[in-house]
C-alpha positions as CSV (number, residue, x, y, z in Angstrom):
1,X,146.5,186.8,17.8
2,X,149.1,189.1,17.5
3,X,152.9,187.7,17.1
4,X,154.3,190.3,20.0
5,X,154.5,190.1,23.3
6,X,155.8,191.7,26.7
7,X,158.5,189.7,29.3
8,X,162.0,190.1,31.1
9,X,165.1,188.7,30.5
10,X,166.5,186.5,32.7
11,X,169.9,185.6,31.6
12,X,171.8,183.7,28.9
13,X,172.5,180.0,28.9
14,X,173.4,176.9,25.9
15,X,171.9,174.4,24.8
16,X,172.5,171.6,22.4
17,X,170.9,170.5,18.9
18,X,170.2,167.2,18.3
19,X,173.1,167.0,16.0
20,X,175.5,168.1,19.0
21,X,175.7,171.5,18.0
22,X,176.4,174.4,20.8
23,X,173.5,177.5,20.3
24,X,173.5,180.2,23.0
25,X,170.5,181.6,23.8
26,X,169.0,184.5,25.9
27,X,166.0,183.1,28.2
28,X,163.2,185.0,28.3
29,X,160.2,185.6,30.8
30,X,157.4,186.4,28.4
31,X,153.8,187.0,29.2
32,X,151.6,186.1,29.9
33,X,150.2,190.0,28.8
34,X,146.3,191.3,29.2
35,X,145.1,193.6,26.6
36,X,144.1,197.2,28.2
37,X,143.2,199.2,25.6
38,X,142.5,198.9,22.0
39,X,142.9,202.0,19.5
40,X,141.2,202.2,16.1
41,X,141.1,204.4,13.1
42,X,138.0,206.5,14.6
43,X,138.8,207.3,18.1
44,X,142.5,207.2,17.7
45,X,143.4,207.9,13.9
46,X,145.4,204.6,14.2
47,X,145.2,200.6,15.2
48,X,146.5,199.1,18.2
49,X,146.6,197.2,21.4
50,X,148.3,198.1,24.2
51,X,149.2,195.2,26.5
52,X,150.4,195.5,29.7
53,X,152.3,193.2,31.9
54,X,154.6,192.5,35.2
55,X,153.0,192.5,38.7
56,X,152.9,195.9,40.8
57,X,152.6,196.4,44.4
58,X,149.3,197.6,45.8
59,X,151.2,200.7,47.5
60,X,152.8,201.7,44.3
61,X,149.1,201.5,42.3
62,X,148.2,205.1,41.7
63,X,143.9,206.3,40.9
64,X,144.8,206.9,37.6
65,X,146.5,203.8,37.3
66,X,143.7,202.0,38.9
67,X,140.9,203.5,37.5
68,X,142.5,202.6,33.7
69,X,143.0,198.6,34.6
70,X,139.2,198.8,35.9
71,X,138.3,200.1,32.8
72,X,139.8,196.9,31.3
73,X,138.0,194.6,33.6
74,X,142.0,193.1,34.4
75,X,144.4,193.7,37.2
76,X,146.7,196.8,37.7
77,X,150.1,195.7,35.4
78,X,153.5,197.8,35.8
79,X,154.0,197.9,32.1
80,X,152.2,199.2,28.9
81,X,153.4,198.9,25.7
82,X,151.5,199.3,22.0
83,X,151.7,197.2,19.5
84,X,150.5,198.5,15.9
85,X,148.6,195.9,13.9
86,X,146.2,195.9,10.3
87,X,142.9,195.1,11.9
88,X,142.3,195.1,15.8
89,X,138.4,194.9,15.9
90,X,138.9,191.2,16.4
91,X,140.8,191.7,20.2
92,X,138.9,192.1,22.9
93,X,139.7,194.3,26.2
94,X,141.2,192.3,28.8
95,X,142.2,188.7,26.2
96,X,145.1,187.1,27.6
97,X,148.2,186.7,25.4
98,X,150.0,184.1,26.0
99,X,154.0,182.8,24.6
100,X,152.4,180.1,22.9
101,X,151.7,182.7,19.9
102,X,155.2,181.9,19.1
103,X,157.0,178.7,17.9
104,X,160.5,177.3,18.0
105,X,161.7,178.5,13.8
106,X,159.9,182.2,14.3
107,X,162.0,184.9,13.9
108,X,161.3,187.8,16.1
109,X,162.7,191.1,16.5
110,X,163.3,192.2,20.3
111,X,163.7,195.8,21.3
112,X,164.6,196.7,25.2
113,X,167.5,199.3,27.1
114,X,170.4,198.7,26.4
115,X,173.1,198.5,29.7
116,X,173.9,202.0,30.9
117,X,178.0,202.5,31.4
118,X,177.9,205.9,32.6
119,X,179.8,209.0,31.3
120,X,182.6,207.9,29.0
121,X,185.4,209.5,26.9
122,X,185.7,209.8,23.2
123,X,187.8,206.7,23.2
124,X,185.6,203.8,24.7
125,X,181.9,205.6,23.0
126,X,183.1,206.6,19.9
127,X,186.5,204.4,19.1
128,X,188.0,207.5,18.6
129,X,191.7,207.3,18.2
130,X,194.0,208.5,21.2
131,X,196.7,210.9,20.9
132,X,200.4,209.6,21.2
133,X,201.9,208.2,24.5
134,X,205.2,210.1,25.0
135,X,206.0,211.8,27.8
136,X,206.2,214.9,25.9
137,X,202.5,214.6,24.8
138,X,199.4,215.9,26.8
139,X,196.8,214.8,24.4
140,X,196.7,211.5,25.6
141,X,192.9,210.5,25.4
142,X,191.7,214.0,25.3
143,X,189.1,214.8,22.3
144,X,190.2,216.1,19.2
145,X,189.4,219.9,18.4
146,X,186.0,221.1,18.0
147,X,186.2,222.1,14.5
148,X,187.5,224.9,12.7
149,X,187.7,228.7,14.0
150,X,185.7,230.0,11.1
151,X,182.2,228.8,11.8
152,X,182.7,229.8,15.2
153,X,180.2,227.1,16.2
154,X,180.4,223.4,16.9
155,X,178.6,221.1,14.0
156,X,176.2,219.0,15.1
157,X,177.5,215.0,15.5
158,X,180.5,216.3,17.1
159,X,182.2,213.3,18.7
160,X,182.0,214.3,22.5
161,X,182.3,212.6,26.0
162,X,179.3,211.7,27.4
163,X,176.5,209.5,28.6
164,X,177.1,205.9,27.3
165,X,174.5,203.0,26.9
166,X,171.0,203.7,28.6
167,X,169.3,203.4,24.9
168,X,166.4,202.4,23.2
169,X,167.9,199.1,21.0
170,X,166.5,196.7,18.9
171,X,168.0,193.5,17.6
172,X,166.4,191.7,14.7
173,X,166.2,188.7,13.0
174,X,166.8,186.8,16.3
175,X,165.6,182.8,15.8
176,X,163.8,181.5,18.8
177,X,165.3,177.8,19.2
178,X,162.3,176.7,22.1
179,X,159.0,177.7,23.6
180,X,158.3,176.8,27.2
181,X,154.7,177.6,27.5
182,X,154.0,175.9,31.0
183,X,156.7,178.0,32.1
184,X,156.0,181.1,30.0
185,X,160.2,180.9,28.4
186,X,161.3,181.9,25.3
187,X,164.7,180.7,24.4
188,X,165.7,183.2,22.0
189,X,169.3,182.3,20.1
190,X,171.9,185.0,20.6
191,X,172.2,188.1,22.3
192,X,168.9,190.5,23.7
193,X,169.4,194.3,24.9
194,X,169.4,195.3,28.6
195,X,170.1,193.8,31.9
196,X,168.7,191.2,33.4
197,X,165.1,191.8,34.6
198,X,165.2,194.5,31.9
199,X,161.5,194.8,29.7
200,X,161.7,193.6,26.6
201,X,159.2,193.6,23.7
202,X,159.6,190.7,21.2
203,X,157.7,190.9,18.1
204,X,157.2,188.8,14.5
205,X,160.6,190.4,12.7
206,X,160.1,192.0,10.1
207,X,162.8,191.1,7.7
208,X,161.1,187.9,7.8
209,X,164.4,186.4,6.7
């Protein structure tokens, strides 16, 4: 099977090695994920299976929606996500994936949206520096100048104000310390993107180390 999988953070918590040691890790709602759809190299140009996952509500299940989870043989999902492997004619629509693909030692690589923090200032999104704090001074965390007068344009990568946060992230090289599999839980050690309840999509890193 393949070593990725869909599921929702929950929240971060500690735990303890057997040599007393402190690790905090993120806990992690994973799977269980049904394949829907499965591209290959002649109808697609390309290899993949998109899983989906997450219950929907029956009221918020549109015909198009519907008619692509029949197609599947499995029930309507709120998520879809590919996954891009080497050979997927040995999946079959609608196998279940379950967390148990993974064990405690893996190291994965988890991608997800980061927290949104609105419009910001120069200052908090780009650590720009502020101007000084006299009284004299009105520059005192507005944005430097534009650029120079001879271009008469801005360059691109100007540091602006603007929306912060609300991103597509990925951490890698994250070790996953436990696998629950009765209760579908991944205890991931450090830090994942987003909110909790955010999606996330955890896959076999590839730094490998």
């Amino acid at each position: 099977m393949p070593k990725a999988i869909l599921g929702k953070k929950l929240g971060m918590t500690q735990i303890f090695s057997p040599e007393g040691k402190m690790i905090p890790v993120s806990v992690v709602e994973a799977g269980p994920c049904k394949i829907a759809q499965i591209k290959t190299e002649e109808n697609d140009g390309y290899q993949a299976l998109q899983l989906g996952y997450g219950q929907i509500k029956p009221v918020n299940v549109n015909k198009p929606l519907k008619g692509h989870c029949d197609k599947a043989g499995i029930e309507p999902v709120r998520f879809f996500r590919e996954v891009r492997l080497k050979d997927a004619g040995d999946f079959q629509v609608g196998d279940t994936i379950a967390v148990d693909i993974f064990a405690a030692g893996d190291l994965v690589d988890v991608s997800g949206t980061s927290k949104g923090k609105g419009f910001a200032g120069t200052i908090k999104r780009w650590n720009d520096r502020r101007g000084p704090m006299s009284h004299g001074s009105k520059s005192h965390r507005r944005p430097a100048t534009t650029g120079a007068k001879g271009p008469a344009r801005v360059f691109k990568g100007k540091h602006s104000p603007g929306q912060m946060g609300h991103e597509a992230v990925t951490v890698q090289n994250l070790e996953i310390i436990k696998v629950d599999a009765e209760r579908n839980l991944l205890l991931i050690k450090g830090a994942v993107p987003g909110p909790k309840e955010g999606l996330l999509l955890i896959k076999e890193s590839r730094k490998m180390g």
